[in-house]
C-alpha positions as CSV (number, residue, x, y, z in Angstrom):
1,X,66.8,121.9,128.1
2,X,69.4,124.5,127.7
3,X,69.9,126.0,124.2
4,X,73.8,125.6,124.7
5,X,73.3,121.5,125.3
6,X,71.9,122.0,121.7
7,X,74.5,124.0,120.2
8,X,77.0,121.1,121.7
9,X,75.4,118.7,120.1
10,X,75.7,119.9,117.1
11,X,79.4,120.4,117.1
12,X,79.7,116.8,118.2
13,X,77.9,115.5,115.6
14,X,79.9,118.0,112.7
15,X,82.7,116.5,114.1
16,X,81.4,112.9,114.0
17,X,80.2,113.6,110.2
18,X,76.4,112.5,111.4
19,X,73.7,114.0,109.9
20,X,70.9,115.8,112.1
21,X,67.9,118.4,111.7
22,X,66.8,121.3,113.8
23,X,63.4,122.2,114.5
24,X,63.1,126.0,115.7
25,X,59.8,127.6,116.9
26,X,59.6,131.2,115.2
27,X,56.1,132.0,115.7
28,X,54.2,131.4,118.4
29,X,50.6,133.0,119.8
30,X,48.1,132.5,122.1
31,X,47.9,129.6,124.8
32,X,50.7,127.6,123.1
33,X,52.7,124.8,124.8
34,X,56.2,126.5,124.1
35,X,57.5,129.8,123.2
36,X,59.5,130.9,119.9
37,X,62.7,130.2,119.7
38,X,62.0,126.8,121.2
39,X,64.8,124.0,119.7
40,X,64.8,120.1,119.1
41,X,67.3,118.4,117.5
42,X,66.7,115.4,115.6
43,X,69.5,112.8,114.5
44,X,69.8,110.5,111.4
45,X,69.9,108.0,113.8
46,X,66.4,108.8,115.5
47,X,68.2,110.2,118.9
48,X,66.4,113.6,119.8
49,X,67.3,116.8,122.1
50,X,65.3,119.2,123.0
51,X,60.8,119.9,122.2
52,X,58.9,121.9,120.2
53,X,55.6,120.8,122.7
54,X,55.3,117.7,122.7
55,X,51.4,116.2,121.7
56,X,50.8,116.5,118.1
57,X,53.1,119.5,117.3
58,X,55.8,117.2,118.6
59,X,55.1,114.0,116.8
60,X,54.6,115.6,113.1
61,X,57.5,117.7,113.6
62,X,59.8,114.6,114.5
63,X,58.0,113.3,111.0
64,X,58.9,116.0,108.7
65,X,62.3,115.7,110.3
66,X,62.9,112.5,109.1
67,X,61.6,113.9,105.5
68,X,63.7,117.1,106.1
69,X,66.8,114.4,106.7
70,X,66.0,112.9,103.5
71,X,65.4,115.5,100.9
72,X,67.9,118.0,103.2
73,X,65.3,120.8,101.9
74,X,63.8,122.8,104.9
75,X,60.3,122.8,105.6
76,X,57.7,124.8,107.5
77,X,54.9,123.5,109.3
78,X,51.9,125.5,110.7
79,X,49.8,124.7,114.0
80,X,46.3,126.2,114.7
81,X,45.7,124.1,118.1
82,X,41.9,124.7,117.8
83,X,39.5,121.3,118.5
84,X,38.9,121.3,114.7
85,X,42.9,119.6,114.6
86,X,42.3,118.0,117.7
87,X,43.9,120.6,120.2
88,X,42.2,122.7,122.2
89,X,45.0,125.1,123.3
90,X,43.5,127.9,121.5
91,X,47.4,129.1,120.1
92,X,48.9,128.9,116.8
93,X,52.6,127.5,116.4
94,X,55.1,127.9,113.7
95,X,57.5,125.7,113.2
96,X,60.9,125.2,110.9
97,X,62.8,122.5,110.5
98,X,66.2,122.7,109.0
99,X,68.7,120.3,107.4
100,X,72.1,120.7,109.1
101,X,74.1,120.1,106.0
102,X,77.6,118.1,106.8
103,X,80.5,120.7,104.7
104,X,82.6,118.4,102.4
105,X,85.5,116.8,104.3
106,X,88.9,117.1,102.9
107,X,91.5,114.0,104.4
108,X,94.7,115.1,103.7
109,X,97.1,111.8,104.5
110,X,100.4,113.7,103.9
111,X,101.8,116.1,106.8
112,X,104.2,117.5,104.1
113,X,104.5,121.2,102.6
114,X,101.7,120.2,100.4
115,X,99.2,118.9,102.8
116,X,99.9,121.7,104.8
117,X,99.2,124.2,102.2
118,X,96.2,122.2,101.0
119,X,94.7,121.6,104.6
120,X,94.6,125.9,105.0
121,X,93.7,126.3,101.7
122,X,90.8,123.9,101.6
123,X,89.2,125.4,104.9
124,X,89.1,128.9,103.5
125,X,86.9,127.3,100.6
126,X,84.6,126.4,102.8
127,X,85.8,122.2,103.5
128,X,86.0,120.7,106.6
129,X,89.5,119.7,107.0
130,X,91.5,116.7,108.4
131,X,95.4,116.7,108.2
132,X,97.0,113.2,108.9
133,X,100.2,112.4,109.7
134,X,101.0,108.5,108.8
135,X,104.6,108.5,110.8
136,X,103.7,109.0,114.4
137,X,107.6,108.7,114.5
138,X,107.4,112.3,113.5
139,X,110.5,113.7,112.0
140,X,114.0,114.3,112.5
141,X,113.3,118.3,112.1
142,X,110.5,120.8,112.6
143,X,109.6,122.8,110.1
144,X,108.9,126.4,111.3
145,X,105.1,127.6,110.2
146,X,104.2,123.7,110.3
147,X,100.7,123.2,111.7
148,X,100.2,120.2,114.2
149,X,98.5,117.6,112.1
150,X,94.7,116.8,113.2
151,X,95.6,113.5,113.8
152,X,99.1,111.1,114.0
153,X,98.6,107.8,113.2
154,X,99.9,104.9,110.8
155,X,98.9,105.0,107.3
156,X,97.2,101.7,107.7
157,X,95.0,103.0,110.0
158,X,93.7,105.7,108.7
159,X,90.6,105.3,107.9
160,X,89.5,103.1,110.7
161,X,89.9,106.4,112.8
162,X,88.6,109.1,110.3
163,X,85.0,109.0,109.0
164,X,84.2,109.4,105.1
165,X,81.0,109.3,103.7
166,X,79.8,110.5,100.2
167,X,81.1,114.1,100.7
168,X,84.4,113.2,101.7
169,X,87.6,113.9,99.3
170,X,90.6,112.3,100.3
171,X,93.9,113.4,98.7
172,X,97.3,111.7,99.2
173,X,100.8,112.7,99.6
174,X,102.6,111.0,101.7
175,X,106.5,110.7,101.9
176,X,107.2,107.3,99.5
177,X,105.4,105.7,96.7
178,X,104.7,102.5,98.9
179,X,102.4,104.9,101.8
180,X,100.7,106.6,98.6
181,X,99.7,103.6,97.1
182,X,99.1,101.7,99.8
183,X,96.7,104.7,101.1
184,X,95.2,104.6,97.6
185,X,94.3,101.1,98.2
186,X,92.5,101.3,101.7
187,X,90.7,104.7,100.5
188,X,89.0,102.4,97.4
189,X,87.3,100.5,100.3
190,X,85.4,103.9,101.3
191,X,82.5,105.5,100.0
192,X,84.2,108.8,99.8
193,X,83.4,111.2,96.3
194,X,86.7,111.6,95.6
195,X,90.4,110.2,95.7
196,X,93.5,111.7,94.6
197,X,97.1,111.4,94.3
198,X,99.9,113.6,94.2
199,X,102.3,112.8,91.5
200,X,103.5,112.8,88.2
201,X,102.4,110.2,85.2
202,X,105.0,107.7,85.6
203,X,103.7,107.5,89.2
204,X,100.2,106.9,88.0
205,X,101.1,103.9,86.1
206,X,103.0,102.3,88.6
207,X,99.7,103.1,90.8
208,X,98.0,101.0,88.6
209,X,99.8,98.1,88.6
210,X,100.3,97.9,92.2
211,X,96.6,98.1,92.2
212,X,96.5,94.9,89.5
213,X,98.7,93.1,91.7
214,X,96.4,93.7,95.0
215,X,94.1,92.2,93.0
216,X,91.3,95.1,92.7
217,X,89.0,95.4,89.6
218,X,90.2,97.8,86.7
219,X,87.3,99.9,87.7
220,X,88.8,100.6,90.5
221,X,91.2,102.6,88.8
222,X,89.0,105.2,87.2
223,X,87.7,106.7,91.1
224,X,91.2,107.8,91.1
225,X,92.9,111.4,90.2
226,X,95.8,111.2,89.6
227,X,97.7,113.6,88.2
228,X,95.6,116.1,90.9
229,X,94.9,119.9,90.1
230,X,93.4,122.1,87.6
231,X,96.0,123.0,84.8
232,X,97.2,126.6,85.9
233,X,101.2,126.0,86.1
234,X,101.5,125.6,89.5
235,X,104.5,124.9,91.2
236,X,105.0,125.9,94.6
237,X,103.5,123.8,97.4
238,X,100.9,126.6,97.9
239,X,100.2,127.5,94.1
240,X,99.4,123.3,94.3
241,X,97.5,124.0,96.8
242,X,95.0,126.4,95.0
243,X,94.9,123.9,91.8
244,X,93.6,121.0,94.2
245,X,91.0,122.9,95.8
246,X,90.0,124.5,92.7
247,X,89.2,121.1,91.2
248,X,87.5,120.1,94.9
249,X,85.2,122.8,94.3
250,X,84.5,121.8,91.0
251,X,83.3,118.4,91.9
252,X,81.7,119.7,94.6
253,X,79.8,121.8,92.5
254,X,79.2,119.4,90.1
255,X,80.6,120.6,87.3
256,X,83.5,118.6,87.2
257,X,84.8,118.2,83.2
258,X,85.9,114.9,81.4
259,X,89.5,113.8,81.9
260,X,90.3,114.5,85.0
261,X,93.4,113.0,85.7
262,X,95.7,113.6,82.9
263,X,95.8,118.0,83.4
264,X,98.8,118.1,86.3
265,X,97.5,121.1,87.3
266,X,101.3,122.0,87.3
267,X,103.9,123.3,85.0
268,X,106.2,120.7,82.8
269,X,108.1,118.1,85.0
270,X,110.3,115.4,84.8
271,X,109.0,111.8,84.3
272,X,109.7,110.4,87.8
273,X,107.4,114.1,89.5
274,X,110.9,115.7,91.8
275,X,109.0,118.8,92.1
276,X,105.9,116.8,93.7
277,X,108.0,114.7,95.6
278,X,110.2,117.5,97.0
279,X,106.9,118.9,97.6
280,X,105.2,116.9,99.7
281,X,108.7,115.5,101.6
282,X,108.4,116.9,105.1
């Protein structure tokens, strides 16, 4: 098996948001079945890739990789392969098995100034980042310093083709009221740790009784964020930027205050959010 097969896999699964755990050989002496440095990968789903040697080494390892999987602590495990543990090899094995920890996942559905902002800002805190574009139309001009979104597709179909799980924050800023809310709607059917909105107050109550008439629980209503930002007077798409992600990493963090929702993380607008509006218009 060659190490780079391994390192392949693992990029796949990032991508795919599935969880895995890798089992390294770092010691290794005497007659032992592999050397260190010796790699298996083992998925949430059971698939593996790779050995550490097979026999008894191999099967506890795939044990405590499942445990590993579960508490995503790492572990070590030690190997004498004498005939008192039932191998006669003679060797002694060390073995550690390490979580491979899925970064939070930003969804950015909104291809705007803001999302683009956002998007860059949220990968230099450490997020894994997906821009989406809902108007595979694209637009009628081409904003210079644009990057290509991650993926084009309609806003009603988002999240058939994006994965979210727990660590997932979705934030939207689309170009009309109807996408936003509509987005809002099909992210509430997600497991994902956190949804927010771009806009002003007004726009959050008309959020919530578009949400009435689609017929979804009040409850529903208090997963969203909405006004979205930490209060620090932002007003520029990229000062926005840095008041989303600051909150991101608060939640992430889990430190996340009371209220969220009500600080715009902005300065003072009108009642109908122009400057938000402007701001995430591509």
């Amino acid at each position: 098996m060659d190490d780079l097969q391994i390192f392949e896999e693992i990029i796949r699964l990032k991508k795919a948001r599935q969880a895995a755990a890798l089992a390294l050989v770092v010691q290794s002496e005497g007659s032992a079945p592999r050397r260190a440095g010796a790699k298996m990968l083992v998925t949430a789903e059971g698939a593996v890739l790779g050995t550490v040697g097979g026999g008894r080494i191999e099967a506890e390892t795939l044990a405590a990789a499942r445990e590993v999987l579960q508490s995503g602590s790492p572990r070590t495990l030690p190997f004498s392969l004498t005939e008192e543990q039932g191998m006669v090899c003679g060797g002694r094995v060390l073995v550690y098995i390490e979580p491979l920890r899925l970064p939070p996942h930003l969804v950015t559905v909104g291809a705007g100034h803001v999302g683009q902002s956002l998007s860059r800002a949220a990968r230099q805190a450490g997020f894994q980042a997906t821009l989406v574009d809902p108007y595979p139309q694209g637009s009628a001009y081409r904003n210079l310093g644009f990057d290509s979104a991650d993926l084009v597709c309609p806003a009603g179909e988002v999240f058939q083709r994006v994965p979210v799980d727990g660590e997932t924050y979705i934030l939207v800023a689309t170009r009309n009221h109807q996408d936003d809310f509509a987005v809002v709607r099909d992210a509430l059917g997600t497991p994902a740790r956190y949804i927010g909105l771009l806009g002003s107050r007004k726009k959050k109550a008309a959020l919530r009784s578009f949400l009435e008439e689609q017929g979804l629980p009040a409850e529903a209503f208090g997963r969203i964020v909405t006004p979205v930002g930490l209060e620090i007077g932002a007003e520029t798409p990229e000062e926005i930027a840095v008041s989303v992600v600051a909150q991101l990493v608060q939640w992430r963090r889990n430190h996340a205050a009371t209220g969220f929702g009500d600080p715009a993380g902005r300065g003072a607008l009108a009642a109908d959010g122009p400057l938000q509006a402007a701001a995430a218009a591509r």
